[in-house]
C-alpha positions in Angstrom: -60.8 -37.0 7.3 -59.4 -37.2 10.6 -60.1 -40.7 10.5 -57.1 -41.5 8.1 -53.4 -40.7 8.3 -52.9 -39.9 5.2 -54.1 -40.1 1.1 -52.7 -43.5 0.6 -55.5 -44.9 3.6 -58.1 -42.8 1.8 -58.0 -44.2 -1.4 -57.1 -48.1 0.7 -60.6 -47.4 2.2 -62.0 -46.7 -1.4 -60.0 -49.8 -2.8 -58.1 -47.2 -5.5 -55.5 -49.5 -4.6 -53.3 -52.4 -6.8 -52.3 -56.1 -5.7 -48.5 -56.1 -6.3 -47.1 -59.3 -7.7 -43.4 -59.8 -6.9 -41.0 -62.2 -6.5 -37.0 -61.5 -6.5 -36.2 -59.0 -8.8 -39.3 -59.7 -11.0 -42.2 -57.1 -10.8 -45.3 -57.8 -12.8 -46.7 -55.2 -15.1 -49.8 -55.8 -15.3 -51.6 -55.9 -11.6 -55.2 -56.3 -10.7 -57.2 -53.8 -8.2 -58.1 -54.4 -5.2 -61.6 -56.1 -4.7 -61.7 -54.4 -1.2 -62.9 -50.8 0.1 -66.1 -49.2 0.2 -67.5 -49.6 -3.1 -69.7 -46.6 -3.3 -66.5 -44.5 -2.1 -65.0 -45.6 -5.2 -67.7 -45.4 -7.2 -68.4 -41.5 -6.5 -65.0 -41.1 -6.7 -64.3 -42.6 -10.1 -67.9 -40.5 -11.4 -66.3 -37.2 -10.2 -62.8 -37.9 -11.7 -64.3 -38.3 -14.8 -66.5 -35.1 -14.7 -63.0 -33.6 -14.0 -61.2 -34.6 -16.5 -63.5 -32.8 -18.6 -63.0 -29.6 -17.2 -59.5 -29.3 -16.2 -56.7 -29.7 -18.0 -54.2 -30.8 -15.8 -56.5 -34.2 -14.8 -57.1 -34.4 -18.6 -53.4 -34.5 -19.2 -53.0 -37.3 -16.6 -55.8 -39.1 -17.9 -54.5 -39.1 -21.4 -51.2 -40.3 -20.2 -52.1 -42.5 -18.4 -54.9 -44.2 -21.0 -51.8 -44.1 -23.4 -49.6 -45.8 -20.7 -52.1 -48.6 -20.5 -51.7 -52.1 -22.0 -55.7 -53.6 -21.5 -58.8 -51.5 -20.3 -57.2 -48.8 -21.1 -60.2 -46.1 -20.1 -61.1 -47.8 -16.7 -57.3 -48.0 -16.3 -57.0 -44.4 -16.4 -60.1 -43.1 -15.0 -59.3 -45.3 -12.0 -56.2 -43.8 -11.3 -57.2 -40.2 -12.0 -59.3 -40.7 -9.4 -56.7 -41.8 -7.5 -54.8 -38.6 -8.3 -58.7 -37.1 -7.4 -58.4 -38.8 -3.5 -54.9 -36.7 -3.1 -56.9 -33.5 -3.9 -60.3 -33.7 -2.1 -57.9 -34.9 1.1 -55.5 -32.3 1.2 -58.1 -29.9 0.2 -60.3 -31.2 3.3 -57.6 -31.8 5.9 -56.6 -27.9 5.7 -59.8 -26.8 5.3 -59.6 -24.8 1.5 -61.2 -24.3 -1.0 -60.1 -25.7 -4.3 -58.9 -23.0 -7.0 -58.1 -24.5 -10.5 -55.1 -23.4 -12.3 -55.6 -20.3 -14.7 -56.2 -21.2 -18.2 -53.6 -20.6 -20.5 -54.4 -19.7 -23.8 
């Protein structure tokens, strides 16, 4: 982890990044990924954000926002950037050495 400044340089390296198109005061909406990054990074990371979703509610919150959010491919949409939201975690979580504690269930 050392390796990368910061969260944002993790997830470039995984290519869990978005082209920005942008001209003036025009911003598109609808942006393609990156083609770049390590694609079995991404790949492991996008396979564990969805086995997290599943489990904890605060990543199945985000994912259901953001599927809802979406105008096209609304499930790889989301699951991309839940695992995007993943990358901040497992980063902070490895760059101060913790463990990770989910939130306590409320019910």
């Amino acid at each position: 982890m050392k390796r990368f400044n910061n969260h944002s340089a993790l997830a470039k390296y995984a290519g869990l990044v978005w082209n920005q198109y942008q001209s003036g005061e025009y911003e598109a909406d609808e942006t393609s990924r990156m083609r770049t990054g390590n694609k079995y990074l991404r790949y492991y990371l996008i396979q564990a954000a969805d086995k997290v979703r599943r489990y904890d509610s605060e990543y199945a919150a985000f994912y259901q926002k953001k599927h809802d959010e979406a105008l096209k491919h609304k499930h790889k949409r989301a699951l991309v950037l839940t695992a995007r939201k993943l990358v901040r975690l497992v980063f902070t979580l490895l760059t101060t050495n913790q463990l990770y504690t989910p939130p306590e269930r409320r019910g």
